[in-house]
N, C-alpha and C positions, 0 to 999 in steps of 0.2 A: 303214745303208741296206738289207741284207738284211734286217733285222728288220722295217724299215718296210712292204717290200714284201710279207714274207710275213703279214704282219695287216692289211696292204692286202688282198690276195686272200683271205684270212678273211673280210673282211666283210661283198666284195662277194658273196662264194658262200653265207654266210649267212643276208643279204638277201634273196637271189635265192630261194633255198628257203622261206625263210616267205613270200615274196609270192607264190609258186607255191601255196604248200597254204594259204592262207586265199584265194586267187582260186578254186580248186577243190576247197572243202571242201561238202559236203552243207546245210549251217547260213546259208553267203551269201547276200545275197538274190538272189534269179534279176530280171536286169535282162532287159527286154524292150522291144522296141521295135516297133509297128505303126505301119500305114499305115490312115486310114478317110476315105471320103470328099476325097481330097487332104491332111488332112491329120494332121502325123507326133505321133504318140502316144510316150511313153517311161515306161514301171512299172518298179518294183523291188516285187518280190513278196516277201511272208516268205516262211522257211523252218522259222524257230525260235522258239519263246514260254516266257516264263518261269510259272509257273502262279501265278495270282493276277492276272497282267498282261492287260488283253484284248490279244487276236491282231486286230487292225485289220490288214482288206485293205483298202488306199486306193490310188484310182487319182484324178491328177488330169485334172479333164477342164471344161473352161471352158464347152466346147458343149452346152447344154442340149438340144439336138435330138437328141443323142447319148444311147443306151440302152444300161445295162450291165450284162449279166447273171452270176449265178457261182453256179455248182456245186458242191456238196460233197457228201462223204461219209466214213464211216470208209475206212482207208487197209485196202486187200488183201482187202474182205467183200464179198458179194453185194448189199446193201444199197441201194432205192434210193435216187439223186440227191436232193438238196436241191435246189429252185431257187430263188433270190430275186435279185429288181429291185434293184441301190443303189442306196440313195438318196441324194442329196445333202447333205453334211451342212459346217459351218464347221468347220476344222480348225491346228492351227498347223504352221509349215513345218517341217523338219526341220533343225535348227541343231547345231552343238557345244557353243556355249556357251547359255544362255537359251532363251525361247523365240523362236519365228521369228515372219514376219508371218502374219496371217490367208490361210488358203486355202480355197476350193472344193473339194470330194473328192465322189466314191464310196466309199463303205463299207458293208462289209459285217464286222462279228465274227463270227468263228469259235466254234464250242462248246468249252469249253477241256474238255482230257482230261486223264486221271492219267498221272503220271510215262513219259516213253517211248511215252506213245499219240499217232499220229498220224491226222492228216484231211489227203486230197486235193481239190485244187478247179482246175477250170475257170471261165475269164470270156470272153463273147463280146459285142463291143461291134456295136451296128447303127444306120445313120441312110437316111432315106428307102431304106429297101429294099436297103442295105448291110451285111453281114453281115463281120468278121471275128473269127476266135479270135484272140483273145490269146497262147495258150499252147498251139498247135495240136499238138506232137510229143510231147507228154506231158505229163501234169500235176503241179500244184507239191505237194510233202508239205513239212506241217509237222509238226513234232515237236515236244511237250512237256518239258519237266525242271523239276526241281523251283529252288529256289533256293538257289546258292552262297554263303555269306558271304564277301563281298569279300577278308576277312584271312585267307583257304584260297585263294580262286582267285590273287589276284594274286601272292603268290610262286611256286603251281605253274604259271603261265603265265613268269616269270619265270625262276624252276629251266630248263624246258624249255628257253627262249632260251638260255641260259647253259649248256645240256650240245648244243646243236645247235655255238653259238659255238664251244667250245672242242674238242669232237671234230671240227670241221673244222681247229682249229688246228692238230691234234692230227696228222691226216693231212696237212694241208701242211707240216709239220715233219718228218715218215718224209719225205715224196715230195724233200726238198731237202737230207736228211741231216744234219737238225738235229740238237743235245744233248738237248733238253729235252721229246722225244716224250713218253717214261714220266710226266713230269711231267704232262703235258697229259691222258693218258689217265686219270693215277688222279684230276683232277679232273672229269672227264668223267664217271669210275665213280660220285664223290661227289655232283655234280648231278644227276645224269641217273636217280639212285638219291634222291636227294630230290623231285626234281619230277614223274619217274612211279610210280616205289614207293611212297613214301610218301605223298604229296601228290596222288598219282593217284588211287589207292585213297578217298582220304577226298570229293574231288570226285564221283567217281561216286556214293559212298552216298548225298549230297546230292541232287544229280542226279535219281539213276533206284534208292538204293532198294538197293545192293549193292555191296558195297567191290571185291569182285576177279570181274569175268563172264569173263576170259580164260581159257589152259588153268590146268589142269584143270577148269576148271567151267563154262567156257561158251566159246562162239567170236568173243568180241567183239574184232577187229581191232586196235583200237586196245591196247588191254591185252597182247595177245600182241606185236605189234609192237615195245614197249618192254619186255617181258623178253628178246627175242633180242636188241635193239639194245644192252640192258645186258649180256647176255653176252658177247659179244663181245666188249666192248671190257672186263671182267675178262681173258678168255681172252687178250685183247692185251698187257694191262698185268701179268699171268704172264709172257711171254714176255718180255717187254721188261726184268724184273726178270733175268732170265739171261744177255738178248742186245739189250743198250741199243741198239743201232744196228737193229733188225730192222727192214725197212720193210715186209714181208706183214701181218702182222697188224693192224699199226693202221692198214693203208691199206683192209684188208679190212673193218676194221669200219666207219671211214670209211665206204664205198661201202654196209656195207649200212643204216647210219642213214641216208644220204641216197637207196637205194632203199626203203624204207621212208617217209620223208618224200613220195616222190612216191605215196604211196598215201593220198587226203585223210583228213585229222583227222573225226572222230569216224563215217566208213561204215564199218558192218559193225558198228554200235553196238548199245544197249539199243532194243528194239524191243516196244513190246504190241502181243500178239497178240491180235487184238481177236473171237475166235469163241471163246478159251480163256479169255482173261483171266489170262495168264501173261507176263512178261517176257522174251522170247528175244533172244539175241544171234547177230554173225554172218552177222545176212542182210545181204543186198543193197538 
């Protein structure tokens, strides 16, 4: 029963953290919802394109009398505005399996960039004399990357899961005065060191073009994040080889992979800079 319960509270603290950092990561789409004319509108905006893919901004909108306009430009430059009317085009709905039924949309595609470049845009919808923004408090960025092959991303997506999963185990086994902490941490060390050492590195090259932007050589967040998250829990699973029962260290690295998790997945990434034409990382 102890065991049950403590992999019961693993799983749900696990959970809870990926559904936190994929509901707040940079890349989700920005769901929005307005009000025109009486009545209620609801978009999901990109935020991410793969290159090759067109970037389709679709709003659905049934009301013909309804006019939808949207904005763009490169992201961070003096540059002016695009403006263009969507227009109406037949679209399929957005399904899991197959395709969906026929729909109505606005669209408008986006000019695809290279690797890490992004474009911002505004849409303001109007009817008889009715004006509302869409996306009034700030505008949506998407961002570019290149393409992953499936047989690299999904075991480093997987790795990831599997060194979050068990460095939580890992801490709720110190926090109850388990035996098998050490255990927990050096597969933690093993994961966690396959899915962002190894497997991180090689997604980004794909990606954006450079296997390691963190320190030393660039400040991109995510990369730095997972060299400290990996250190620690070495410097844990040291300790733990001396003093099996320590619960400091592996409760500490615990705590800082899961304050780390609460700082979303991939900001503070590969970013072009689109006045240089250089690849920076780091920002905001």
């Amino acid at each position: 029963m102890r065991s049950l319960l403590l992999w019961t509270i693993t799983i749900i603290i696990t959970v809870s953290a990926m559904v936190y950092q994929r509901a707040t990561g940079p890349t989700k789409p920005r769901r929005i919802s307005v009000e025109l004319d009486g009545q209620q509108y609801k978009f999901s905006l990109p935020r991410t394109c793969e290159i090759g893919t067109p970037l389709n901004v679709d709003l659905q909108i049934a009301d013909k009398d309804v006019e939808a306009v949207i904005e763009y430009k490169l992201y961070k430059t003096t540059q002016e505005w695009t403006t263009e009317v969507m227009p109406s085009v037949i679209a399929h709905e957005k399904v899991f399996f197959g395709e969906g039924d026929e729909i109505e949309v606005r669209r408008t595609v986006l000019p695809e960039q290279a690797a890490a470049g992004k474009v911002e845009y505004r849409i303001t919808l109007s009817k008889n004399g009715e004006q509302v923004v869409v996306n009034p408090d700030k505008t949506v960025v998407v961002r570019w990357k290149g393409f992953v092959p499936r047989y690299i991303l999904i075991p480093h997506v997987l790795f990831m899961i599997m060194s979050l999963f068990f460095a939580t185990r890992g801490g709720v086994e110190a926090l109850f005065n388990g035996d098998n902490t050490r255990k927990f941490a050096k597969v933690t060390i093993i994961v966690l060191g396959m899915g962002g050492l190894v497997l991180g590195p090689i997604v980004q090259k794909y990606a954006f073009g450079d296997y390691w932007t963190g320190w030393p050589f660039g400040g991109d967040w995510t990369d730095n994040k997972t060299i400290v998250s990996w250190a620690f829990w070495v410097i844990a699973f040291i300790v733990l080889r001396k003093k099996p029962h320590n619960k400091v260290w592996p409760i500490i690295a615990t705590l800082v992979l899961f304050t780390i998790y609460l700082i979303p997945h991939s900001m503070g990434g590969s970013e072009l800079n689109n006045e240089t034409g250089k690849v920076e990382t780091g920002l905001k």
